[in-house]
N, C-alpha and C positions, 0 to 999 in steps of 0.2 A: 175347609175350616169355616168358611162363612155360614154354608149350609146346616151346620155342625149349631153353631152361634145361634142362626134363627132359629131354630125349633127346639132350642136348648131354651129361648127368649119367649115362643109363639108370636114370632113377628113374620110374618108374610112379606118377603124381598121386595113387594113393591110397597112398601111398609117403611122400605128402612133404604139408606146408601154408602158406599162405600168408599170413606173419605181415605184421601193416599198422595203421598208426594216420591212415590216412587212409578217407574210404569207397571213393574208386577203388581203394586195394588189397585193400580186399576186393570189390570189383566184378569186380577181373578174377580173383582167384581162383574165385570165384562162376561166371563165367564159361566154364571151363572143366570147372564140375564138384569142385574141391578145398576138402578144407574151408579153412576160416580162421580167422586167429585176429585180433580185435582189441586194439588194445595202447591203455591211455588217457593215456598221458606223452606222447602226441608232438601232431602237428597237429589233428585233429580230437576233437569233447567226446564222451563216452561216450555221450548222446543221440544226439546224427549218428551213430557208430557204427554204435549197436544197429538205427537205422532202416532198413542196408542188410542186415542181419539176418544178421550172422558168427555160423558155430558155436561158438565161442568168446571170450569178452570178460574179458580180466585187467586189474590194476590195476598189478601189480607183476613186474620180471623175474624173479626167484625163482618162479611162477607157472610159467612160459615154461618152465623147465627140465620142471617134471612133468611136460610131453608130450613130450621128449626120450628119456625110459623106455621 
């Protein structure tokens, strides 16, 4: 699906990241190579998270913006 998205987009994976508060969203980023970012407000706790080992883990959306830059 991701893969699907970027060239649907013309963005190049290391281009873009794969925000998720679940651990299969970061699995399938993972999967392809992209980093990720985990988010801790939604479905899964920041332990399950970190166990699928995203390259980035926020607390807050304010956070999310600074890799927008």
């Amino acid at each position: 699906m991701l893969l699907r998205t970027l060239k649907a987009l013309s963005v190049d994976k290391t281009h873009a990241v794969m925000v998720g508060d679940a651990t299969y969203d970061i699995e399938m980023g993972k999967a392809i190579g992209m980093d990720t970012i985990a988010v801790t407000w939604g479905s899964h706790s920041e332990e399950l998270l970190r166990s699928v080992k995203p390259t980035h883990v926020i607390h807050q959306f304010s956070e999310l913006l600074a890799f927008a830059e």
